[in-house]
C-alpha positions in Angstrom: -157.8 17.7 -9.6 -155.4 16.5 -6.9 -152.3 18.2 -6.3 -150.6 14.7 -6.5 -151.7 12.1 -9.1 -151.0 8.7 -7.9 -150.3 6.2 -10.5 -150.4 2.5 -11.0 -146.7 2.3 -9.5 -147.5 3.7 -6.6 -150.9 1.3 -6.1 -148.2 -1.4 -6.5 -146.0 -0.1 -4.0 -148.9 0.6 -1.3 -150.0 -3.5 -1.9 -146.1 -4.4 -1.1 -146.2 -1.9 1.8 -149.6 -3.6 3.0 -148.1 -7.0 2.8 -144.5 -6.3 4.3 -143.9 -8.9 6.9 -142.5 -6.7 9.0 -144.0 -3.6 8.7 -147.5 -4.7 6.8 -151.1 -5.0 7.8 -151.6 -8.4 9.9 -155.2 -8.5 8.0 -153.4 -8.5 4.5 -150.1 -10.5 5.5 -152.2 -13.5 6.2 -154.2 -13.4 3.3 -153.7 -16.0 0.1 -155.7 -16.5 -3.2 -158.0 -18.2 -1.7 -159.3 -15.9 1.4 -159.6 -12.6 -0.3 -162.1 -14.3 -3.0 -165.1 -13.5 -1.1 -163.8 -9.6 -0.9 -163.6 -9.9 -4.9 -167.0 -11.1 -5.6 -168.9 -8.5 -3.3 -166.6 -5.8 -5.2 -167.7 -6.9 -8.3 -171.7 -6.8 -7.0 -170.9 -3.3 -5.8 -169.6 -2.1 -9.0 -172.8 -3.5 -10.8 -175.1 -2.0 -8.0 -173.6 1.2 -8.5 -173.9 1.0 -12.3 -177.5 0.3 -11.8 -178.0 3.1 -9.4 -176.4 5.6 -11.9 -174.0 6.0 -9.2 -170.9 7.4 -11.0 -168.7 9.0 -8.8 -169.8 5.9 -6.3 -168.9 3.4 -9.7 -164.9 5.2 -9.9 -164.5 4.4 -6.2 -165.8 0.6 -6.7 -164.1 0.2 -9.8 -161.3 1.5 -7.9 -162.1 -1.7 -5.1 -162.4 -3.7 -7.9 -158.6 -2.6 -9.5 -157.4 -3.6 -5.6 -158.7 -6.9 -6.1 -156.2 -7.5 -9.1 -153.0 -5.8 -7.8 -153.8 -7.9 -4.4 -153.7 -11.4 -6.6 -150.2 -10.0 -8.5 -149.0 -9.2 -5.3 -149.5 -12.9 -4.2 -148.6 -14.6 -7.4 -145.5 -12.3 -7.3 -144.7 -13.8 -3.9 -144.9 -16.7 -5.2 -142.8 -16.6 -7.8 -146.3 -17.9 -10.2 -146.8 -14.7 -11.8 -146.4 -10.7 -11.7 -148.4 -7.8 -12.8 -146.6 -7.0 -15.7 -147.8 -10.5 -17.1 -150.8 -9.6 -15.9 -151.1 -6.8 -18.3 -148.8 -8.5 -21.0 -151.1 -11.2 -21.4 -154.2 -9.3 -21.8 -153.0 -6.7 -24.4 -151.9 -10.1 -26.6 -155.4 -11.2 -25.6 -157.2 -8.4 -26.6 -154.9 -7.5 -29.8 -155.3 -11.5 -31.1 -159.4 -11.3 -30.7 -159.8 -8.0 -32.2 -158.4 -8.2 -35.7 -160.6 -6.0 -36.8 -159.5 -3.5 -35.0 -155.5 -4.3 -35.0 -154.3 -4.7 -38.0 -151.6 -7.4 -38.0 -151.7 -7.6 -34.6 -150.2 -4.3 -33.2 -151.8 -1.6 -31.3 -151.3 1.0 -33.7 -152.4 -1.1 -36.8 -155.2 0.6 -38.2 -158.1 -1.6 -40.3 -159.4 0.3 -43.5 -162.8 -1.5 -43.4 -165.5 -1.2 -40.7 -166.9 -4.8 -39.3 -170.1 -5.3 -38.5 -171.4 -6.4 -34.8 -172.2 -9.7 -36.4 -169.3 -10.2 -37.9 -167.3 -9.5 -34.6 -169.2 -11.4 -32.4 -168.6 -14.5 -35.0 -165.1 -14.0 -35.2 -164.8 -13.5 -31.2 -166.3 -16.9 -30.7 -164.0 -18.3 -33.5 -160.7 -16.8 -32.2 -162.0 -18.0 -28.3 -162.8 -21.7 -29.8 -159.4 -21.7 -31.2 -157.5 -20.6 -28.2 -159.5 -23.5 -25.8 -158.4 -26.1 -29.1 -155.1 -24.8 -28.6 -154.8 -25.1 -24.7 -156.5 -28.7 -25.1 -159.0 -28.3 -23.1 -162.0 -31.0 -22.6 -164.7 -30.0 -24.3 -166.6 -27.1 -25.5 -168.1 -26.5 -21.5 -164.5 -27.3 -20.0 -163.6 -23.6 -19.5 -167.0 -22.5 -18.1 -166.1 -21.8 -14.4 -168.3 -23.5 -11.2 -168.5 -20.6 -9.5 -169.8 -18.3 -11.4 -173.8 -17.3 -10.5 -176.4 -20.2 -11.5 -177.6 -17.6 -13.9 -175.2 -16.4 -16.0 -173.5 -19.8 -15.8 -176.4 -22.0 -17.4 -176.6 -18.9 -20.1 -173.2 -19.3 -20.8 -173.7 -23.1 -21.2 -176.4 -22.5 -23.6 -175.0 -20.1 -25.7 -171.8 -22.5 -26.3 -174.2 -25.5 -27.2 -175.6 -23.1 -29.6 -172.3 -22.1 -31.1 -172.3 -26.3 -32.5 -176.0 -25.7 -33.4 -177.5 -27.3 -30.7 -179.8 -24.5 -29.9 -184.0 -24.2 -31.0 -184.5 -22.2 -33.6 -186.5 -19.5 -32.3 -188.5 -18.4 -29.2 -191.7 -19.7 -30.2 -189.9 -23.0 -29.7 -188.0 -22.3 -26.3 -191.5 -20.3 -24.3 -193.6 -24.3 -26.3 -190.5 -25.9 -23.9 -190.5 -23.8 -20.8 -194.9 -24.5 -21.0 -193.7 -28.6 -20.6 -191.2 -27.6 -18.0 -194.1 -26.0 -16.2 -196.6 -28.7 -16.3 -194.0 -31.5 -15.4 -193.6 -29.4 -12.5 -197.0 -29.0 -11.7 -197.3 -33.3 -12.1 -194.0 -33.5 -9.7 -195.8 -31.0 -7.1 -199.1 -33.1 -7.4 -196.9 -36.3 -6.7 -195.2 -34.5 -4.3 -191.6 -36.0 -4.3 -189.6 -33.3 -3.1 -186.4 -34.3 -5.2 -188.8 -34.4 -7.9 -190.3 -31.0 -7.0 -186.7 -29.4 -7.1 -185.6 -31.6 -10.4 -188.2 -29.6 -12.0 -188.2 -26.4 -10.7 -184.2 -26.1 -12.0 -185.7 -27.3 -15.7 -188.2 -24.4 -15.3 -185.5 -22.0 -14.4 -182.8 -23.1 -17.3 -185.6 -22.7 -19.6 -186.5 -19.3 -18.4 -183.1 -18.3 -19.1 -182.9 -20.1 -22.4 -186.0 -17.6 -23.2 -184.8 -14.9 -22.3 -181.3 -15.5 -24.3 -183.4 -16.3 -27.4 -184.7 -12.8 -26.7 -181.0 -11.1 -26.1 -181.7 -10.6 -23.0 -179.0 -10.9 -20.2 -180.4 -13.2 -17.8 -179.0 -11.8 -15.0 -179.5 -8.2 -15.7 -183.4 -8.9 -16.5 -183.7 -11.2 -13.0 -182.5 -8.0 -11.4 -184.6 -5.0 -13.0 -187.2 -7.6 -11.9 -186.8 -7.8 -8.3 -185.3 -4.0 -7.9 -188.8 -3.4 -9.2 -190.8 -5.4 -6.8 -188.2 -4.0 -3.6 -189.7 -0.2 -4.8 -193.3 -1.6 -4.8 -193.0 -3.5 -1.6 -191.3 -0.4 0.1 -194.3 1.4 -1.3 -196.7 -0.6 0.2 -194.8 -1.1 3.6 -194.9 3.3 3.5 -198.6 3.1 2.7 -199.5 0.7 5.6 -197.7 3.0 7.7 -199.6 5.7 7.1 -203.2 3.9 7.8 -201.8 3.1 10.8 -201.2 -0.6 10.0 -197.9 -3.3 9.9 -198.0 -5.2 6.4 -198.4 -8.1 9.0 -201.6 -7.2 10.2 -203.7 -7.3 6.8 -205.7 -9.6 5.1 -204.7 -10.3 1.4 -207.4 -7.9 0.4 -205.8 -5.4 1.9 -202.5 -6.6 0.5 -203.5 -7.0 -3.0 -205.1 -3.0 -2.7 -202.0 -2.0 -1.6 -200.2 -3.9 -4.7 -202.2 -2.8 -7.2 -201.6 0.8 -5.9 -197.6 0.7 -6.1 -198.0 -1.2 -9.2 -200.2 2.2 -10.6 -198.1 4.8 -8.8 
């Protein structure tokens, strides 16, 4: 415990401090919404890494980057007399109060719901209380809200899983794995052609279905991709150690040799 507690006023007061004309930081006075975007996304990546990594008293420092991220846009829509913090907040306890009703009864924080919802029954009425709100902003389309920058990954799930909420979906997983097997053989015919627009055309359809797989399966996309290649980085380091120790660079074998060494991270 720290002998003084800092508290969400005081984080408010450092970002004014840090962005005082006068007396600020010259890195933070000449930021703007768009520059410190970059700084947000790697936050966000180092929160996740840390997760991942069990990290935890390394996840309270990033998710205390991550918190810095959000007072730094206030601070700028404050500024700009477009927003504050306290909307900030306002708007996502009426967020959070209006898509859990099961939870809040009539709509206030300390309304308490007699009977207990089950996860399908929240995660239908979530996507019917988020429908609603995008009717009642009039926005284009079912896919209108889905941002551009997020990761291809997560971003073609999200697509999916919105198609599927109007029922344009397959109906199992035997039927999505029957359409990534077409998606592979068109792109074995474009490689065979070898049309390099072609090539790429279908190596995206391979992909989407890959992740329309593993969404069928409940699988987060992104999540899985990354077990996956964490996995292959402690194998490869494995192999890189083992070719140390015979006296050889990774470089320097033949894929005999590699494959041995493969097969021997993949057993250890």
């Amino acid at each position: 415990m720290h002998e003084h507690e800092y508290t969400i006023a005081d984080l408010l007061r450092v970002m004014q401090r840090l962005r005082d004309p006068q007396t600020g930081c010259p890195w933070d006075i000449c930021q703007d919404f768009h520059s410190i975007v970059p700084s947000t996304l790697e936050e966000c990546y180092e929160l996740v890494d840390a997760i991942e990594r069990n990290d935890y008293p390394h996840v309270a420092e990033e998710l205390g980057d991550v918190l810095f991220q959000v007072i730094f846009y206030a601070q700028l829509g404050e500024e700009s007399a477009l927003f504050s913090f306290a909307e900030v907040v306002n708007n996502l306890v009426e967020k959070l109060l209006r898509r859990h009703p099961h939870v809040f009864a009539d709509g206030k924080i300390e309304g308490v719901v007699s009977e207990r919802s089950s996860v399908a029954e929240v995660k239908s009425s979530w996507e019917e209380i988020k429908q609603s709100e995008r009717r009642s902003r009039q926005e284009g389309g079912i896919l209108a809200d889905i941002p551009h920058a997020l990761p291809a990954l997560p971003r073609a799930q999200k697509i999916q899983k919105r198609a599927a909420g109007v029922n344009f979906d397959w109906n199992d997983v035997a039927d999505v794995i029957i359409r990534l097997e077409q998606e592979i053989e068109e792109l074995r015919s474009a490689i065979a052609a070898g049309t390099a627009a072609e090539i790429a055309d279908e190596m995206g359809d391979v992909l989407y279905s890959c992740v329309n797989v593993s969404r069928h399966l409940s699988l987060d996309a992104e999540s899985t991709l990354r077990r996956s290649t964490s996995k292959f980085e402690k194998r490869f380091r494995q192999m890189e150690a083992a070719a140390t120790r015979s006296g050889l660079a990774l470089i320097d074998m033949n894929n005999d040799q590699l494959d041995e060494l493969w097969e021997q991270a993949k057993g250890s």
